[in-house]
C-alpha positions as CSV (number, residue, x, y, z in Angstrom):
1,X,-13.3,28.6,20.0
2,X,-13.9,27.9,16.3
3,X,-11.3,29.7,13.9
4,X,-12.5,31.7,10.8
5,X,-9.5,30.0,8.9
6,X,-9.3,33.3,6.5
7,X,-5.9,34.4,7.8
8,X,-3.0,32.7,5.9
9,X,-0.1,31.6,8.2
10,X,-2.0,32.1,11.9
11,X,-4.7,29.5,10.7
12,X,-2.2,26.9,10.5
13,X,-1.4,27.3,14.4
14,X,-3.0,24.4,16.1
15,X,-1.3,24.6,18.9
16,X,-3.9,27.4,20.3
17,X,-6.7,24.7,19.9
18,X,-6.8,24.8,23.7
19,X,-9.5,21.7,23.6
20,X,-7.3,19.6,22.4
21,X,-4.6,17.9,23.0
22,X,-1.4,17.6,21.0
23,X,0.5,14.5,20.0
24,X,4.0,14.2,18.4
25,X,3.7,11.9,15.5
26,X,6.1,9.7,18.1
27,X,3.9,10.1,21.1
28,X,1.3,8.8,19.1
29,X,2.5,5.9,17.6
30,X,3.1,4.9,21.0
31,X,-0.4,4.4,21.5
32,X,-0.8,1.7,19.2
33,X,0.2,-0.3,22.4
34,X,-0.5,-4.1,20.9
35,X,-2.7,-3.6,18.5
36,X,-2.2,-6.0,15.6
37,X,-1.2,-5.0,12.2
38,X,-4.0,-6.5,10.1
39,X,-3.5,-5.0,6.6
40,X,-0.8,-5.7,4.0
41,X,0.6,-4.4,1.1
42,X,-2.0,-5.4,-1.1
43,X,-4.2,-3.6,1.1
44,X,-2.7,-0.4,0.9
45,X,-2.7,-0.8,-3.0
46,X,-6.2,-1.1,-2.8
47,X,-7.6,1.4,-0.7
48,X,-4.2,4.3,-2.2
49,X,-6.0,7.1,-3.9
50,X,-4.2,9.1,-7.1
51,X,-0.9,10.6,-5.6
52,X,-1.5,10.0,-2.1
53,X,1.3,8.2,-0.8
54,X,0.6,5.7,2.0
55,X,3.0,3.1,3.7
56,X,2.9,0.1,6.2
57,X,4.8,2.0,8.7
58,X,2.0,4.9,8.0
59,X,-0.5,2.6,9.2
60,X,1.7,1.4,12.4
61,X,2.3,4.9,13.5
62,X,-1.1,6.3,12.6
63,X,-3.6,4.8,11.8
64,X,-3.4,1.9,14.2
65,X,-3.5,3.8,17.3
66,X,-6.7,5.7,15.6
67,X,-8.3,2.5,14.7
68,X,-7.4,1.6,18.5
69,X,-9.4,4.5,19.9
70,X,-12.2,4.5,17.0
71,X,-12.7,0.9,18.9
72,X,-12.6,1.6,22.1
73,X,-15.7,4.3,21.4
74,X,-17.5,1.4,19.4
75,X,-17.4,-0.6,22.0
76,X,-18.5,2.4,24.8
77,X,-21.9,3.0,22.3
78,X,-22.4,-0.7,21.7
79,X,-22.6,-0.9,25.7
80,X,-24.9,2.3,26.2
81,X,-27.0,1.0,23.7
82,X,-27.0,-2.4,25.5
83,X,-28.2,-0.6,28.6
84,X,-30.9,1.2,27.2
85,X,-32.2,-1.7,25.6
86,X,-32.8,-3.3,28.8
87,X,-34.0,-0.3,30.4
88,X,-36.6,-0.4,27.6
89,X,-37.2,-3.4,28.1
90,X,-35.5,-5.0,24.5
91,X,-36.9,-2.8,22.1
92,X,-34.9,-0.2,20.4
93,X,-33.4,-1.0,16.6
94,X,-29.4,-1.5,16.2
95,X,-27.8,1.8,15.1
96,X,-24.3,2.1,13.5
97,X,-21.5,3.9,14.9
98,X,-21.3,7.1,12.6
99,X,-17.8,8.5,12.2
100,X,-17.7,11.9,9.9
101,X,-14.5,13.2,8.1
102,X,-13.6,16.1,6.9
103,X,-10.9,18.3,5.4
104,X,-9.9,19.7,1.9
105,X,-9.7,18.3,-2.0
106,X,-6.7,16.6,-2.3
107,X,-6.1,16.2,1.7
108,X,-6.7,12.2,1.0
109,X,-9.6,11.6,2.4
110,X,-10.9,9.0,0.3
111,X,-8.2,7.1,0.8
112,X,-8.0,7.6,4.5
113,X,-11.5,6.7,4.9
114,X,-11.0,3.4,2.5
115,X,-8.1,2.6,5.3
116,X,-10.3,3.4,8.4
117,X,-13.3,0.7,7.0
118,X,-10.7,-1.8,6.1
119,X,-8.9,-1.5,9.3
120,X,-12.1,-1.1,11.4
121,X,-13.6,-3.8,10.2
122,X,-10.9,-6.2,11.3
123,X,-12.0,-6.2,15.1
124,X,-14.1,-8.5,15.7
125,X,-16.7,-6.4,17.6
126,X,-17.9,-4.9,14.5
127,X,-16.9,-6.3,11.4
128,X,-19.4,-4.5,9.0
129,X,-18.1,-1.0,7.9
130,X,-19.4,1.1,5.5
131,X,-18.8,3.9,3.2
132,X,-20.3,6.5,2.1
133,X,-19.3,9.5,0.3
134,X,-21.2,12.9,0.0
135,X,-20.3,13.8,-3.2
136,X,-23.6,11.4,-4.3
137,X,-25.4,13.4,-2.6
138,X,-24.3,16.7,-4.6
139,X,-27.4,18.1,-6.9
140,X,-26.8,17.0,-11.0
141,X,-25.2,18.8,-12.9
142,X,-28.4,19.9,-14.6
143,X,-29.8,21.3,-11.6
144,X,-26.7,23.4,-10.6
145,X,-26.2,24.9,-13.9
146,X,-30.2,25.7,-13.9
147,X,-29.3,27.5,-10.5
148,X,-26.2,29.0,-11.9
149,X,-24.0,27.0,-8.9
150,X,-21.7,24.7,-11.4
151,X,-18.4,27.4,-10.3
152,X,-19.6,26.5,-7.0
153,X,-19.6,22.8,-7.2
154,X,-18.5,21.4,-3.7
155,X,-19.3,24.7,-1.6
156,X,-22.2,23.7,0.5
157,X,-24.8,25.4,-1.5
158,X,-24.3,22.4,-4.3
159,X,-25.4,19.6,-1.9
160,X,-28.8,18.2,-1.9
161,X,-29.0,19.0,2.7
162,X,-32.2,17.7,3.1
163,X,-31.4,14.7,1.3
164,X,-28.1,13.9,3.0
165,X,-29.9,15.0,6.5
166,X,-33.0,12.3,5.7
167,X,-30.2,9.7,4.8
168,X,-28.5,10.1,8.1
169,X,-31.9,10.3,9.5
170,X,-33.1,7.0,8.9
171,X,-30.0,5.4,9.6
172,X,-29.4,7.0,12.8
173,X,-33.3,5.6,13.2
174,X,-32.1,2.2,12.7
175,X,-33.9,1.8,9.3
176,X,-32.8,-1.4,7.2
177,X,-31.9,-0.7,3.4
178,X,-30.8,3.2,3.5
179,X,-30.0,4.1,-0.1
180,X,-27.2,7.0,-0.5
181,X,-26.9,8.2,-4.3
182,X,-24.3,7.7,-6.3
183,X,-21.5,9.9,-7.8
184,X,-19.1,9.3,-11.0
185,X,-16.0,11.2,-11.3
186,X,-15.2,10.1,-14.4
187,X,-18.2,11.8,-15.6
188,X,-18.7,14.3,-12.8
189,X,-22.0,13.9,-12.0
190,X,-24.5,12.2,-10.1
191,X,-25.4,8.5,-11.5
192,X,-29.0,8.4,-12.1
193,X,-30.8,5.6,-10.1
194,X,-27.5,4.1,-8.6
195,X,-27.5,4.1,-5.0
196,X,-25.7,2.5,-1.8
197,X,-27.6,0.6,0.2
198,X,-26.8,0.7,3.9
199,X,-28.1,-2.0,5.6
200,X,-27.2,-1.7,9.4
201,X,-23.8,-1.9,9.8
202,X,-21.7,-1.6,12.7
203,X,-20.0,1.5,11.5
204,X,-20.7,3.3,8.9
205,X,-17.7,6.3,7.6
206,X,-19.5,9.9,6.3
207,X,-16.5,11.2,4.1
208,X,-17.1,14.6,2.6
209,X,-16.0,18.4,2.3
210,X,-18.3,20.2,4.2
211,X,-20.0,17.4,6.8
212,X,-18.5,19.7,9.5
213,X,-20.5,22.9,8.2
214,X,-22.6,24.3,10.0
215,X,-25.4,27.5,9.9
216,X,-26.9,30.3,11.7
217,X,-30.2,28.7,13.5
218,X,-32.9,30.4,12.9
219,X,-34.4,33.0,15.2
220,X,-38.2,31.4,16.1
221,X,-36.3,29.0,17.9
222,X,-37.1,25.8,15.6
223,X,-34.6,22.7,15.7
224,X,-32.0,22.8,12.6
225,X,-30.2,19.5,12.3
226,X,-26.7,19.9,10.8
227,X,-25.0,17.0,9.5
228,X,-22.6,16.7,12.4
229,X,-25.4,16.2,15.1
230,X,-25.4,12.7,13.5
231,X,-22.3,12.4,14.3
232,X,-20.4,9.7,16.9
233,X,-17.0,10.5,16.2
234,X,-15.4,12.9,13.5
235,X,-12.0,13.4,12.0
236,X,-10.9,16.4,9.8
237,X,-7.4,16.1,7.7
238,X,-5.3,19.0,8.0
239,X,-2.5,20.1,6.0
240,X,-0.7,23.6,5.3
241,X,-2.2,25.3,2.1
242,X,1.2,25.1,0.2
243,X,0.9,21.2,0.2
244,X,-2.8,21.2,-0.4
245,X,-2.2,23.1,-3.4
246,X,0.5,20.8,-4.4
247,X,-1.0,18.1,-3.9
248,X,-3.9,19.0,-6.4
249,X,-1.8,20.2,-9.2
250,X,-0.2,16.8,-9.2
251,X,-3.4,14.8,-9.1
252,X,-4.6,16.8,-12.0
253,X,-1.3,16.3,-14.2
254,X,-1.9,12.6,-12.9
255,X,-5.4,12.9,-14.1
256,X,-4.8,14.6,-17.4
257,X,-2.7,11.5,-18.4
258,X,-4.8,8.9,-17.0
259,X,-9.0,9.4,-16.7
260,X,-9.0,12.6,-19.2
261,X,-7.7,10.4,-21.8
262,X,-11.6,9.2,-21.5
263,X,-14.0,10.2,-24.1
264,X,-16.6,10.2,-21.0
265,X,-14.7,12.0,-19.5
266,X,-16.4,15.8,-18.1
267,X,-12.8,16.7,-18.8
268,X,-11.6,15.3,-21.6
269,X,-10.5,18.5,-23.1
270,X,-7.9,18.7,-20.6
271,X,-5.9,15.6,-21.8
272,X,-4.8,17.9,-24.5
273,X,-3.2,20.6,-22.6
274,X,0.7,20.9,-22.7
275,X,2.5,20.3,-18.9
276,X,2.7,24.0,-18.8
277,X,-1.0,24.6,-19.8
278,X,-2.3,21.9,-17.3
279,X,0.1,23.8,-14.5
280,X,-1.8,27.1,-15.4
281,X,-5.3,25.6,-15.3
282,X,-4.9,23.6,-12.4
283,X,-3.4,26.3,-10.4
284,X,-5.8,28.7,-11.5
285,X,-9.0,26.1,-10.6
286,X,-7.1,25.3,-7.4
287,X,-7.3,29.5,-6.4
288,X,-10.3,30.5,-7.9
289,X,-12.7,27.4,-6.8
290,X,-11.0,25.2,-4.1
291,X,-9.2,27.4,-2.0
292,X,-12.0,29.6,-1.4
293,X,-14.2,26.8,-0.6
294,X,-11.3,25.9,1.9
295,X,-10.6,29.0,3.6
296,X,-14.8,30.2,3.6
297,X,-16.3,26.7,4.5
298,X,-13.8,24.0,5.2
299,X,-11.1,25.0,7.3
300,X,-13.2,27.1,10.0
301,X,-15.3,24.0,10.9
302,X,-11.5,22.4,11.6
303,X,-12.3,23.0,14.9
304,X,-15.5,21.4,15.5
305,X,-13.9,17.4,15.2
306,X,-12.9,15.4,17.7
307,X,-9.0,14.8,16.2
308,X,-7.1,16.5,14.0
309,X,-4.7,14.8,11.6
310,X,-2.0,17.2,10.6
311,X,0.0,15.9,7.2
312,X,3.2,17.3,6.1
313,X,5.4,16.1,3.0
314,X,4.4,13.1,1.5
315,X,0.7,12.8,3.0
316,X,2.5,11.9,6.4
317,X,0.7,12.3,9.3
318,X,3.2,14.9,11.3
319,X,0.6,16.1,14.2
320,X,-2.6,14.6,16.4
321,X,-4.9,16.7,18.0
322,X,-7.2,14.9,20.2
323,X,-10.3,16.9,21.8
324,X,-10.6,16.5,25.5
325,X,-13.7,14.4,26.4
């Protein structure tokens, strides 16, 4: 049964999740059975986003077992879609593997999702991963301030739906040279005729807030598509509100010294603030904007995915939940 996610303290009780399944972080790891470490250090310095903390033995006791089973569904669809090609005699159009993640800001799931491509892409079964984020597919700035939504940025009512729902559309069609918009944070706002072109890969990552969301259908019966429908596999990253809210106010104080330095920058006027000013505004951003986006929209679809990371200190992964098949 999905959970409204609105009371404080019995929310964070996954252990009633009676579809799933619940994995120490130990029992897990062990399920990395001999799957080869592939990435390195320099890896991890590539795909580690602003004060998410990531390690080697991370990946070993995590994310290695996940890419393990993200594989062995690859390889399930890449067989049903085999079969069906025959039973249609060879026609049908090659269409990617479509894993969706969700969870909150500052839950990392940029950088999980940069680890999950790099790490997917190193079995040789499908070697072409792709990422795509849905904050390109947010409506401009322009367009939410005309609609008086910009204190509402990142709550699903700020996304362009029909356009993300066409995207995933034609890929899931098997359509060559998909273009997904673009978003700059620096600037914080959609790039203007920048895009991602999705050619057909074998995978391809959906990372976002709110790709779990879904709505009331309507009553004459009509088919609503929601994001997830699109979905082969999905992933939400889970992590007690305390931390969440940690982990924000440090990325901003990060961020105040580093990217609002940037005359670009949307907020610029932030590198000014004193430590104790930054604390107050980023508290206050993080209880007025992102915490009701997390405990309206985010958190309630928790129990929609099909595994549930569970992060304590440090970004480390503490829990799995797995959904029985």
């Amino acid at each position: 049964m999905p959970m409204t996610g609105t009371q404080k303290g019995s929310s964070d009780d996954l252990s009633s999740l009676s579809p799933f399944r619940r994995f120490s972080r130990a029992q897990w790891a062990a399920l990395r059975a001999d799957t080869p470490l592939t990435l390195t250090e320099k890896d991890l310095e590539e795909v580690r986003g602003l004060a998410v903390e990531i390690d080697l033995t991370e990946v070993e006791e995590i994310y290695l077992p996940l890419s393990r089973l993200l594989n062995l569904h690859v390889a399930a669809m890449q067989r049903l879609f085999q079969a069906r090609r025959r039973f249609l005699g060879g026609n049908g159009r090659k269409v990617p593997f479509i894993i969706g993640m969700a969870g909150s800001v500052a839950a990392g799931k940029s950088t999980t999702a940069r680890l999950l491509q790099r790490l997917l892409a190193r079995w040789d079964d499908h070697p072409r991963v792709d990422l795509v984020p849905t904050d390109g597919f947010l409506l401009p700035n322009a367009e939410l301030r005309r609609r008086g939504l910009m204190g509402r940025k990142g709550f699903p009512e700020s996304y362009d739906l029909p356009r993300l729902l066409r995207f995933l559309a034609d890929v899931r069609a098997g359509r060559r040279h998909v273009r997904a918009p673009v978003y700059d944070h620096l600037t914080y706002d959609v790039v203007p005729d920048a895009y991602i072109e999705i050619d057909q890969p074998d995978i391809l990552i959906i990372e976002g807030l709110n790709v779990l969301q879904t709505g009331r259908p309507p009553r004459d019966g009509r088919a609503v598509p929601f994001v997830s429908d699109f979905f082969d596999f999905s992933l939400y990253l889970d992590a007690p509100e305390e931390l969440l809210r940690e982990w924000y106010v440090q990325r901003f104080h990060l961020l105040r010294r580093t990217a609002f330095t940037d005359p670009r920058s949307y907020f610029h006027r932030y590198a000014r603030l004193t430590a104790e000013q930054a604390e107050s505004v980023a508290t206050q951003l993080w209880e007025t904007i992102n915490l009701v986006n997390l405990r309206e929209n985010i958190k309630p679809t928790r129990a929609r995915a099909d595994i549930i990371l569970r992060k304590g200190e440090n970004h480390r992964i503490r829990e799995v939940f797995l959904r029985n098949i």
